[in-house]
C-alpha positions in Angstrom: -29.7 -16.1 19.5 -28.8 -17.7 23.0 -24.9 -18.0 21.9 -25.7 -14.0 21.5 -27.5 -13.3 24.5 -24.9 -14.8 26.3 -21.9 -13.2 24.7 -24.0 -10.1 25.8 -24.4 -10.5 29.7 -20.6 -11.5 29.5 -19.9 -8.1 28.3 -21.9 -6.7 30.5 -20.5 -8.4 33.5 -17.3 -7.6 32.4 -17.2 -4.0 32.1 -15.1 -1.7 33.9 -15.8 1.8 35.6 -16.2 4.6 33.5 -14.6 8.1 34.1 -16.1 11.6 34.3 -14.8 14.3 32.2 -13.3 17.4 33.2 -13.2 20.8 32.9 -10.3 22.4 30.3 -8.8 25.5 29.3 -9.3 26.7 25.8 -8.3 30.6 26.1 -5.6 31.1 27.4 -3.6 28.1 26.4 -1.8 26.6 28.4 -3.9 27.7 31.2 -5.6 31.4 32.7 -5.0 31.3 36.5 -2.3 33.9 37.9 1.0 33.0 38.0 2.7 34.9 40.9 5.8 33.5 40.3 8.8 33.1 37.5 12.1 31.9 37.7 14.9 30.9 34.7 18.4 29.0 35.4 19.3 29.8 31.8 18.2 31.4 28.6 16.2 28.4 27.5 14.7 26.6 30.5 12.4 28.7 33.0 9.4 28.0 34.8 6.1 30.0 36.3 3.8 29.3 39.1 1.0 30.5 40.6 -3.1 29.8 42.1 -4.6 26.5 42.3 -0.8 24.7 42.1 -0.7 26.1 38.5 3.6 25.2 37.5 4.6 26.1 33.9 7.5 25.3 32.2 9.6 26.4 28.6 12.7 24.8 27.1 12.6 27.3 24.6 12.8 30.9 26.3 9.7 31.5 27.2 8.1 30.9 23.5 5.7 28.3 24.5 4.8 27.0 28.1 3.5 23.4 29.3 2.0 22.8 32.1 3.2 20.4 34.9 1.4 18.6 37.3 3.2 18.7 40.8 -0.7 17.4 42.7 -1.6 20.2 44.8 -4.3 22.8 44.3 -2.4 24.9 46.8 -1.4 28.4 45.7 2.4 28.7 44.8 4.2 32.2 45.6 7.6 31.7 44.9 10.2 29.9 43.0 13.6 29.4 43.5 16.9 27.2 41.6 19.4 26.0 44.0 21.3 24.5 41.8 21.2 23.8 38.1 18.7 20.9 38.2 17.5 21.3 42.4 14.3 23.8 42.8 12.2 25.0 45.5 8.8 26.5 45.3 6.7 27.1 48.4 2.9 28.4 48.7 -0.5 28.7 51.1 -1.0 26.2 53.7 2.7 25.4 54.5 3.1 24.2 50.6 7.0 23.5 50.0 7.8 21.4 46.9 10.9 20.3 45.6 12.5 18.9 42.2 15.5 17.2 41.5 15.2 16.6 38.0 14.6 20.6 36.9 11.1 20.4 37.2 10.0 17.5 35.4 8.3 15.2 39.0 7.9 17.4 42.2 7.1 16.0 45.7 6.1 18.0 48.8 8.1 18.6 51.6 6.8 18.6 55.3 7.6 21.7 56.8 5.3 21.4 59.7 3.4 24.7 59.9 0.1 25.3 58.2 1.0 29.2 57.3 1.7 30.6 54.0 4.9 30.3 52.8 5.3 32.9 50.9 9.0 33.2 50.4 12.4 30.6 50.0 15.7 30.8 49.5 18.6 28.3 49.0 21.8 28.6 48.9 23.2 25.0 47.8 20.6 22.3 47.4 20.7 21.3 51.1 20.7 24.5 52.9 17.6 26.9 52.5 15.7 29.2 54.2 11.6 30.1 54.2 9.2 32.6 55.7 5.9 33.7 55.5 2.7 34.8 57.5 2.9 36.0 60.8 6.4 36.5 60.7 7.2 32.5 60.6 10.7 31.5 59.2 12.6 28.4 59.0 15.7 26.8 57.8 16.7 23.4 56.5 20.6 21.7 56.2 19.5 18.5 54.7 17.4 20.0 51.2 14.3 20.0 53.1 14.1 16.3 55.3 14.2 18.3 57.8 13.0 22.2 59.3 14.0 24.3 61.9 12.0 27.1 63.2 14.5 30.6 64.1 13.4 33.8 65.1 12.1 36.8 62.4 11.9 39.3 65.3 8.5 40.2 63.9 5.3 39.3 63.9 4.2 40.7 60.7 3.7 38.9 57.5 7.0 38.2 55.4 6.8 38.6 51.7 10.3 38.7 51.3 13.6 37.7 51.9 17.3 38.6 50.7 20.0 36.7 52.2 23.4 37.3 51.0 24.7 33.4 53.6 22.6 31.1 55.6 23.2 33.8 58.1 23.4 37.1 56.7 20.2 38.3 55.3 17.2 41.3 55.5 13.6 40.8 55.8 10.8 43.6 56.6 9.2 44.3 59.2 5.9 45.3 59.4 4.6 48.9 58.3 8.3 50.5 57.0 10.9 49.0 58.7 13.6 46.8 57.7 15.5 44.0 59.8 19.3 42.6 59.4 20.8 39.6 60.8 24.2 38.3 60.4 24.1 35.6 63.0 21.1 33.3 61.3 18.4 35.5 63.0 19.8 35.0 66.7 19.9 39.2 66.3 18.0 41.8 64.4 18.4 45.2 64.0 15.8 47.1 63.0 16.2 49.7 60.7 13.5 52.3 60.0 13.4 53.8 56.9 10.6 57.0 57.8 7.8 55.3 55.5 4.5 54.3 56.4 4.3 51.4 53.4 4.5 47.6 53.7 7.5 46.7 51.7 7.0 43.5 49.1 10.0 43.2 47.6 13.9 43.1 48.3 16.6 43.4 45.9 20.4 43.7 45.8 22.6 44.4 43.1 26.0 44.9 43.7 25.7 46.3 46.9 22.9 48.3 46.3 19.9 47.4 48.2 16.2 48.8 46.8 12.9 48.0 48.4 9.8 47.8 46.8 6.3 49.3 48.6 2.9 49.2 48.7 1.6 52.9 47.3 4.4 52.6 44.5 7.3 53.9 46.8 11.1 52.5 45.8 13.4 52.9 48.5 17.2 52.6 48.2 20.4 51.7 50.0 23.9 52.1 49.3 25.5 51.5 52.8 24.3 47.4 53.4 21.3 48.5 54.7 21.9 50.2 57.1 20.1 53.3 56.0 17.1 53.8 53.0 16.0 56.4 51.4 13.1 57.4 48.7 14.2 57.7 45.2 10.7 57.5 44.0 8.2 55.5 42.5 5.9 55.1 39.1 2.2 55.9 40.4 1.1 55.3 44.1 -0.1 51.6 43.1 1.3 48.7 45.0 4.8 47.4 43.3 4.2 43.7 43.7 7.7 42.7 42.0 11.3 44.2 41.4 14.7 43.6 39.6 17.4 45.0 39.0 20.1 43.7 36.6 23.0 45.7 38.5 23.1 49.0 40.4 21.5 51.2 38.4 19.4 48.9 35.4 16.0 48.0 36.5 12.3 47.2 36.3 9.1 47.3 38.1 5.5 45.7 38.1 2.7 47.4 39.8 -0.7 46.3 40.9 -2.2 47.7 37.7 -0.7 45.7 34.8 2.0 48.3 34.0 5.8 47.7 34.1 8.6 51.0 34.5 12.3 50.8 33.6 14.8 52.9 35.0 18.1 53.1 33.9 19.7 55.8 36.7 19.2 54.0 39.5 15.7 54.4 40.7 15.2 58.4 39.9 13.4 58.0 36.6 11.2 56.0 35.9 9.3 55.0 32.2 6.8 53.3 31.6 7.4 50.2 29.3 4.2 48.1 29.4 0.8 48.5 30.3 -1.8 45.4 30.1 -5.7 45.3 32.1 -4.1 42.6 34.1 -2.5 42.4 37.6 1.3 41.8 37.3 2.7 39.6 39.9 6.0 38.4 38.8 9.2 39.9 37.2 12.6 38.5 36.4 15.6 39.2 33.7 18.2 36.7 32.4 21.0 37.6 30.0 19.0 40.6 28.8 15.2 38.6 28.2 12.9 39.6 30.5 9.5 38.1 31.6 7.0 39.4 33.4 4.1 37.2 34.6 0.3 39.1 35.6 -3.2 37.2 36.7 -5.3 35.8 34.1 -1.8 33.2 33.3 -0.5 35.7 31.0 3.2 36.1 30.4 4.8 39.1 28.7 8.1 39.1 27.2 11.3 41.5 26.3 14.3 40.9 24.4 15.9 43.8 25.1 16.5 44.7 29.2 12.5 45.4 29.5 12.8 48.1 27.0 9.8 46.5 24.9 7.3 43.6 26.5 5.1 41.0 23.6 3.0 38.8 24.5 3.9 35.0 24.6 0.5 34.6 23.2 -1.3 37.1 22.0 -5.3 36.4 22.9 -8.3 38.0 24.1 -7.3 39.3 27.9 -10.9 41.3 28.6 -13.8 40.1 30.5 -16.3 37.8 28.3 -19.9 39.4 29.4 -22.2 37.3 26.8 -22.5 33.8 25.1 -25.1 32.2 23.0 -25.0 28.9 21.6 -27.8 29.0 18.5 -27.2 26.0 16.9 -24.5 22.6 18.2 -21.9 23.8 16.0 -22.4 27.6 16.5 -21.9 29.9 19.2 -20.4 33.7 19.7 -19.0 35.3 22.8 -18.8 39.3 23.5 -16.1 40.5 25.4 -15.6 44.4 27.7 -13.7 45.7 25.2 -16.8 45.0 22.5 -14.9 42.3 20.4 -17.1 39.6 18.9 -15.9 36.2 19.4 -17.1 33.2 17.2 -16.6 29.2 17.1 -18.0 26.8 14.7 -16.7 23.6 16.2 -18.7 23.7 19.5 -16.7 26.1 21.4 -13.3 23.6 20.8 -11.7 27.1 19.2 -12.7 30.7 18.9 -12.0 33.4 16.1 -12.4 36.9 16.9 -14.3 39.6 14.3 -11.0 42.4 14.4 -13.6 45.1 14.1 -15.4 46.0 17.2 -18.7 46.5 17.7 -20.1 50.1 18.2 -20.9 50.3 21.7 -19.9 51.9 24.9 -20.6 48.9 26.9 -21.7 45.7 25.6 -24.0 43.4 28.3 -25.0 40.0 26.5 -25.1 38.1 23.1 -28.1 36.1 22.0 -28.8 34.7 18.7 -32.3 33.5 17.3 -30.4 31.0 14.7 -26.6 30.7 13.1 -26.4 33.9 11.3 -29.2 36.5 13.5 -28.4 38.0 16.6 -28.6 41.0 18.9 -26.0 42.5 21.3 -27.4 44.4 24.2 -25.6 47.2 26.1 -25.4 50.9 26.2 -25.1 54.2 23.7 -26.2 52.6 21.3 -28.3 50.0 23.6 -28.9 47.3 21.0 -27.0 46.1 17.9 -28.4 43.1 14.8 -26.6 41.5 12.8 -28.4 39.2 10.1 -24.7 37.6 8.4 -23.2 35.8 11.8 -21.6 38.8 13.4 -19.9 40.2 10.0 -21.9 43.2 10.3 -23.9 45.0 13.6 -26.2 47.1 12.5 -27.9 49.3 15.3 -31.5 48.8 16.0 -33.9 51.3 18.4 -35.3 49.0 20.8 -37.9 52.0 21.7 -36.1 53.0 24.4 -32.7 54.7 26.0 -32.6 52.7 29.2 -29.2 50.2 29.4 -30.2 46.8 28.1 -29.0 43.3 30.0 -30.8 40.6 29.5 -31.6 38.7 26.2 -33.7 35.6 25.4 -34.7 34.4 22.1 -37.4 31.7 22.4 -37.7 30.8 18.6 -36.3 32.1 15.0 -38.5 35.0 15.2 -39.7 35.5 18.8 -37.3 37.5 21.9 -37.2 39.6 24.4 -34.5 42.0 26.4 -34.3 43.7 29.7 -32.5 46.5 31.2 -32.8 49.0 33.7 -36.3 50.9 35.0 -38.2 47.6 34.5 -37.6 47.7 30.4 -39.1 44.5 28.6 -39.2 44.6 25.0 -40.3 42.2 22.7 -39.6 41.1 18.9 -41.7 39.1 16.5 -39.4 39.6 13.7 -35.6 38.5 14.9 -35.2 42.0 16.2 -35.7 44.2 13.8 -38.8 45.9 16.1 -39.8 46.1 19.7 -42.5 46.7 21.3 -43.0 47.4 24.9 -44.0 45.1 27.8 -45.0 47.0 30.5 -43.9 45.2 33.9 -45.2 47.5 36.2 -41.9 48.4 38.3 -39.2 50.5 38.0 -36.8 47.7 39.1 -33.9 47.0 36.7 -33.6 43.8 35.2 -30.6 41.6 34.1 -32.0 38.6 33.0 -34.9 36.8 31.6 -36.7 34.1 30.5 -39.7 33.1 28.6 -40.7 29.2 28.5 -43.1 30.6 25.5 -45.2 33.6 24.5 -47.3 33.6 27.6 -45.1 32.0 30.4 -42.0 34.5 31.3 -39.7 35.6 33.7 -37.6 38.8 34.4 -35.1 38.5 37.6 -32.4 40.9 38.4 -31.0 43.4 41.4 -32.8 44.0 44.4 -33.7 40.8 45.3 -36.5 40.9 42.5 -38.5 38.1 40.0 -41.0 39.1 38.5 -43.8 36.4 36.4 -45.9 36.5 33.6 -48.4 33.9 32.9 -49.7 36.2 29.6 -47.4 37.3 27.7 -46.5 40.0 29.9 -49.9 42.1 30.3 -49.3 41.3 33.9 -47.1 40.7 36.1 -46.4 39.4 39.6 -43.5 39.4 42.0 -41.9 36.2 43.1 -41.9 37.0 47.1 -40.1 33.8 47.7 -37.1 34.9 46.3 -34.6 36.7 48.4 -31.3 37.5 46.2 -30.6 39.3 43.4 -31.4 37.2 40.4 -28.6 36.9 37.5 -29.7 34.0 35.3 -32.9 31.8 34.8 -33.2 28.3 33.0 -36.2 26.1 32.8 -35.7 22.4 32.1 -39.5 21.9 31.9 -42.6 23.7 31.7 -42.7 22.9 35.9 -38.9 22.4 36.8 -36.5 25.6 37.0 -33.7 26.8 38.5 -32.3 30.5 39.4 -28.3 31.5 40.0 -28.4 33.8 42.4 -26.3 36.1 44.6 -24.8 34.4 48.3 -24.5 31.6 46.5 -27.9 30.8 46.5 -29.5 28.8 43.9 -33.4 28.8 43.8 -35.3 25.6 42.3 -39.2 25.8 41.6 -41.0 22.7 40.5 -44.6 24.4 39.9 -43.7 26.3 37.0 -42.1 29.0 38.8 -45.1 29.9 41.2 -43.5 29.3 44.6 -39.0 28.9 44.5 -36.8 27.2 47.4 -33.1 27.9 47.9 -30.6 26.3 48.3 -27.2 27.3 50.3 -24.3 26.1 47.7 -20.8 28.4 48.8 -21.0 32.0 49.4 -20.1 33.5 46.5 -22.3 35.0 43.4 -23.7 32.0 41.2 -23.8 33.6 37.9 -25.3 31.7 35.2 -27.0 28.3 34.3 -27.5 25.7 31.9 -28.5 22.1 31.5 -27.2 19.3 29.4 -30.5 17.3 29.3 -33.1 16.8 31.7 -31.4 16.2 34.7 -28.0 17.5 34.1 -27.1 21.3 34.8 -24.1 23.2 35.8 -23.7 27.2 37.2 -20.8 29.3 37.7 -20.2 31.3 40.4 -17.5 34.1 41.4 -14.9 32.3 42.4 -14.2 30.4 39.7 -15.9 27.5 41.2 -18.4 25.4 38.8 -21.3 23.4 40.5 -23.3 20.4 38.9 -26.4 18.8 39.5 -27.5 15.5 38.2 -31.2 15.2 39.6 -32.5 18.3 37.7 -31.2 20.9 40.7 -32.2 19.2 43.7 -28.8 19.0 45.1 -25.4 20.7 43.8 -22.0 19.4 44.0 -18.8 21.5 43.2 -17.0 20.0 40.5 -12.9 20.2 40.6 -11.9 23.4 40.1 -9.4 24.4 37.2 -9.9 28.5 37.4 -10.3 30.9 40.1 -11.1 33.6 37.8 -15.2 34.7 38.0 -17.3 32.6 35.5 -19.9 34.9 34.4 -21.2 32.7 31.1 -22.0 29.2 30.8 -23.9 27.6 27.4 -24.1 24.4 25.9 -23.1 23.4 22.8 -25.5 20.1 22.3 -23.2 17.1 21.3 -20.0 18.7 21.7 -18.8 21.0 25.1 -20.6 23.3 28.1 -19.1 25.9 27.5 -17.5 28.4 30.5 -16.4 32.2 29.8 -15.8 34.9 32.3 -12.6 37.2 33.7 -9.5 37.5 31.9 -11.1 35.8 29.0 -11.4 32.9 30.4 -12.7 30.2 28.7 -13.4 26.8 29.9 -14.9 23.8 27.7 -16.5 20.3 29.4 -16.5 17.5 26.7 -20.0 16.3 25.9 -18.5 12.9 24.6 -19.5 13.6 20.9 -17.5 15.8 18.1 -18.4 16.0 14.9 -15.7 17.1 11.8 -18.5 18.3 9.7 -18.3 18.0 5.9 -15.6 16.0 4.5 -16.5 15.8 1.3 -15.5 18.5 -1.6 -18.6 17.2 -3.4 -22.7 16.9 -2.2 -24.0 13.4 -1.3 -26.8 12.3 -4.5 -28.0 10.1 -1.8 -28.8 9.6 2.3 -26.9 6.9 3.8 -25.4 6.0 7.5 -22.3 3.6 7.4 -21.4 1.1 9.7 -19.2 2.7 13.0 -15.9 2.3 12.8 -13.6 0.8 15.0 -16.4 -1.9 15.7 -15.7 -3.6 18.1 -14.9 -0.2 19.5 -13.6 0.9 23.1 -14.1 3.9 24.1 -14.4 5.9 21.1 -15.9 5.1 17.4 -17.0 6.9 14.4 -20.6 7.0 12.9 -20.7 8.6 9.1 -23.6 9.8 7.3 -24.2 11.2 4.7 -26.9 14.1 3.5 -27.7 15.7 0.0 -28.9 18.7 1.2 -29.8 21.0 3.9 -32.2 19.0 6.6 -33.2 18.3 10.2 -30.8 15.5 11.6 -30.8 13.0 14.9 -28.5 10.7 15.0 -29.1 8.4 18.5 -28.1 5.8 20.5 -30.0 3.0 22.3 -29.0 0.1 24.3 -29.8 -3.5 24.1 -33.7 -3.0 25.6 -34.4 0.1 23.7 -33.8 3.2 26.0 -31.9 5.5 24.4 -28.5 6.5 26.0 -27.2 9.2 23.9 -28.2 11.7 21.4 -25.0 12.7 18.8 -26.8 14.7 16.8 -30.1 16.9 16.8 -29.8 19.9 14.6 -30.0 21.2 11.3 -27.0 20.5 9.4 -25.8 21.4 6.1 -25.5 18.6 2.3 -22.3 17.1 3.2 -20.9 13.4 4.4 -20.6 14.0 8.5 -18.6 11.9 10.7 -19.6 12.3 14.8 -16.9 11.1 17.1 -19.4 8.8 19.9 -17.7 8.5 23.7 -19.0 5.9 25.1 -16.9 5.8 28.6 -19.9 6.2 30.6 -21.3 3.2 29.5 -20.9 -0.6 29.7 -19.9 -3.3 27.4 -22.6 -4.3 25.1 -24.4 -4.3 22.3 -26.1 -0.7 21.3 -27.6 0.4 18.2 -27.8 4.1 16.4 -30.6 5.4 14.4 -30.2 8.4 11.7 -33.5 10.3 11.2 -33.7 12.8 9.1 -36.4 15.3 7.8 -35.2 17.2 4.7 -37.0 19.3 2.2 -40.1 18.8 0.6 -40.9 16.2 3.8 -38.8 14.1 2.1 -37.5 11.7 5.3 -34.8 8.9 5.9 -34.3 6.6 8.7 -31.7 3.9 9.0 -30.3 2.0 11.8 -27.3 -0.3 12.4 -25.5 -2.5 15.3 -22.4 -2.1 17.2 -20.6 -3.7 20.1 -18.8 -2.0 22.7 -16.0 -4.2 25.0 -14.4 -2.9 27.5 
């Protein structure tokens, strides 16, 4: 025993830091945040950029895309090959990278200004040009050592550049003009071209110049420049991107997701791709064309633009609901009223192709694995009793929209919606009944700790409380924003996401509420992990976390910029993150489980010893069950307190293997302890040793 005890505090004293997880994209793959940038050097190898210092790149023409770290969170704008294995890419904040080995490592380059760059240009891989905000522009003859600031001649923003030699080239100027230089910017003249749009884009093509506008104008030039005219434009949105594959081939990409080909020119144009994303970003190569849009989607043509696919072909809409019934289980809604299911703990999602009956769908909540509801508008409610296979519509007892939905047990919910509507089931949702609240203020959330103790928060800067089951109720004066989700951690400590980027915190069971000032932006939704570990989203993409049960809120690195509107956890596997775009984010809970292995039942209960043992970081505990029953499976440490809990769920007859993480924790002995309550209070408990050394 004292040989072991001291084998033990060496462990101890020996281990090493652990490391926190992060935050990672599951839909879209490899990532969702715009890319406002694309660029190929041959039919094969091409890359895309675009927000938080997202850099993609294929081998393979565009038919899969990797992502590239290049350590910035900076927004890139442009890309740009100077020679076959040299790029450029520049972005906010005076951002300028640069690769020598075609994109593989990328470092940054000092360019001394702390303006957006939102434009470059090379013309070997030593001389280049840049420009960007408030009319800044500078040139390099050493591949970017060095910078040398020159004259725009304007003041205004520059988008764009086309330079034909280090010192022949165009750039706008300000609202409808254009500016030429062929002495490196010593000179400019100004050309107007009659239009009262900010041009984005320059292109030439074989001496023929067209310029792309804000309100969808395309002007043209077939004299250098020297003159433009209107030859028309696809709708009066702003065309972010233009190319044209000689003088009279060519494509646009607008604001509103859609992409036009012309083929005389500029004086038609069709319409060859419409998406609910912004586009951004359009280029052609040898007859492929790509086109990339916000939410990190890339579309794809084969044939000159004259048909656009997907590279991956995913749910694009916004996700407005998640519910996470059991570990394993949880479904998603999205805008366009497709249901959305995983049964891994949100690692992967498949979709239901039918979608579900509804004009607008609000929120998804499920009572266990296989009942739910889905609350919206015309119809307002929708069951389904066989996991989402089937939605069967349900009259709530009333026409209002529905929002919010909370199911406190198997049997027991209740919804909101607009004029004040509370409704509550006893039977999984097959009936409503009324709870009168007493106002006419529409709610979008709500939250009942049990039968008696609820709450309903939504616009207007409005809570409302229940201490009985709704027969009364009472406003919540200390709140001050519009309320869009509620969690309680305890029957005393809860926290509300809130508009402002507030986030309010009560500790007396939701009598009395105190905010807290955490960014600006809306904080949509909340959950916690355990008892002191919680997470909201906000609009901006931004995810906070608090690990003292709310009292203070730290943002955690960001990965999307895209609004989170849903957050859930998954107990034992991911928190789950869904919002714009379809964006869905997963943060690894340290535990996975694979579920049944076996082809045939367990006769008997039994827990195996962990395997690796000796393990660092990562081991495997098996079980096994012969039928359906109530399962923990946890983890204790050397004194007793437990440190993890794998497993506390229902779970189906089957031989289960959960993956334990321990990086969080030191060397040292721990132990695990299965517990399970089966049928017929027929119960098992078994517990065995292992040794973690780091």
């Amino acid at each position: 025993m004292k040989n072991l005890k001291y084998v033990i505090a060496v462990l101890i004293i020996a281990a090493s830091s652990s490391f926190a997880q992060e935050w990672q994209w599951v839909n879209p793959l490899p990532q969702g945040n715009p890319l406002n940038a694309v660029s190929f050097i041959n039919d094969n190898t091409g890359f895309a950029a675009g927000s938080l210092g997202t850099m993609l790149k294929t081998t393979n023409g565009g038919v899969n895309w990797n992502s590239i770290n290049v350590n910035t969170q900076r927004d890139i704008w442009k890309i740009f090959f100077a020679t076959l294995s040299t790029l450029y890419a520049c972005g906010d904040s005076g951002l300028v990278l640069k690769s020598t080995d075609l994109g593989s490592s990328w470092n940054q380059v000092n360019i001394n200004t702390h303006r957006t760059i939102r434009t470059i240009q090379f013309f070997d891989q030593n001389t280049g040009i840049a420009a960007g905000a408030s009319g800044e522009m500078y040139k390099t003859t050493n591949g970017g050592v060095n910078w040398v600031a020159f004259n725009s001649g304007t003041g205004a923003d520059i988008w764009t550049i086309w330079f034909t030699s280090p010192d022949a080239g165009y750039i706008p100027n300000g609202i409808g003009a254009i500016q030429k230089t062929n002495n490196g910017g010593l000179n400019w003249t100004v050309v107007n071209t009659g239009r009262s749009t900010f041009i984005t884009k320059l292109f030439f093509a074989n001496g023929t110049g067209y310029a792309a506008c804000t309100q969808g104008e395309v002007l043209k030039s077939t004299n250098d420049g020297q003159s433009w005219f209107l030859v028309g434009g696809a709708t009066s949105a702003t065309v972010n991107d233009i190319f044209f594959t000689d003088a009279n081939n060519g494509s646009l990409v607008l604001e509103l997701g859609r992409v036009y080909r012309t083929t005389n020119g500029g004086v038609n144009w069709e319409q060859t791709l419409g998406v609910p994303l912004s586009g951004r970003a359009l280029t052609f190569i040898n007859g492929k064309g790509f086109m990339t849009a916000a939410g990190g989607r890339i579309f794809r043509s084969t044939n000159n633009g004259v048909n656009w696919s997907p590279v991956v072909n995913n749910v694009i809409t916004n996700i407005t609901g998640l519910s996470t019934p059991t570990p394993e289980v949880s479904y998603m809604i999205a805008e366009d009223r497709v249901v959305y299911k995983s049964t891994d703990g949100g690692n992967s999602w498949n979709l239901y192709p039918t979608p579900v009956n509804m004009s607008f769908t609000n929120s998804i909540e499920f009572a266990d694995a296989n009942t739910g509801i889905i609350t919206g508008s015309t119809p307002n409610l929708k069951r389904t009793t066989n996991g989402g296979l089937n939605w069967v519509t349900v009259d709530p007892g009333t026409t209002s929209d529905l929002y919010g939905a909370q199911f406190i047990n198997a049997t027991t919910g209740f919804i909101t919606g607009d004029l004040g509507v509370v409704y509550k089931t006893t039977n999984a949702g097959l009936n409503w009944v009324s709870v009168s609240t007493g106002t006419s203020n529409s709610f979008n959330s709500v939250y009942f700790l049990d039968e008696s103790t609820g709450f309903a928060g939504g616009m207007n800067q409005k809570m409302f409380r229940t201490v009985n089951g709704g027969l009364n109720w009472s406003q919540i004066t200390s709140i001050t924003s519009s309320v869009n989700d509620i969690h309680f951690i305890d029957a005393n400590t809860g926290v509300a996401a809130c508009n402002f980027g507030l986030i309010y915190r009560t500790t007396n069971g939701g009598a009395n509420w105190t905010p807290e000032q955490n960014g600006i932006y809306a904080h949509n939704s909340v959950t916690f992990v355990n008892s002191t570990t919680g997470y909201t989203a906000t609009d901006e993409g931004v995810i906070y976390k608090t690990t003292n049960a709310g009292i203070n809120w730290i943002a955690e690195r960001r990965v999307s910029i895209n609004p989170i509107f849903e957050l859930g956890t998954a107990a034992g596997f991911n928190v789950i993150a869904a919002g714009q775009y379809g964006t869905i984010l997963k943060l690894g809970l340290g535990v996975t489980s694979t579920g049944n292995n076996n082809t045939s039942t367990p006769k008997e209960f039994s827990l195996e010893q962990n395997f690796p043992n000796p393990f660092n970081p990562n081991t495997n505990v098996k079980f096994s069950i012969p039928f359906e029953s109530n399962v923990k499976l946890t983890v204790y440490d050397i004194s007793g307190k437990e440190v993890s809990k794998l497993v506390n769920s229902k779970m189906n007859a089957g031989s289960h293997t959960v993956n334990f993480n321990a990086s969080e924790y030191s060397s040292g002995v721990y132990f695990y302890r299965l517990d399970v309550t089966g049928k017929d209070g027929i119960n098992y408990s078994d517990t065995k040793k292992m040794v973690l050394v780091k």
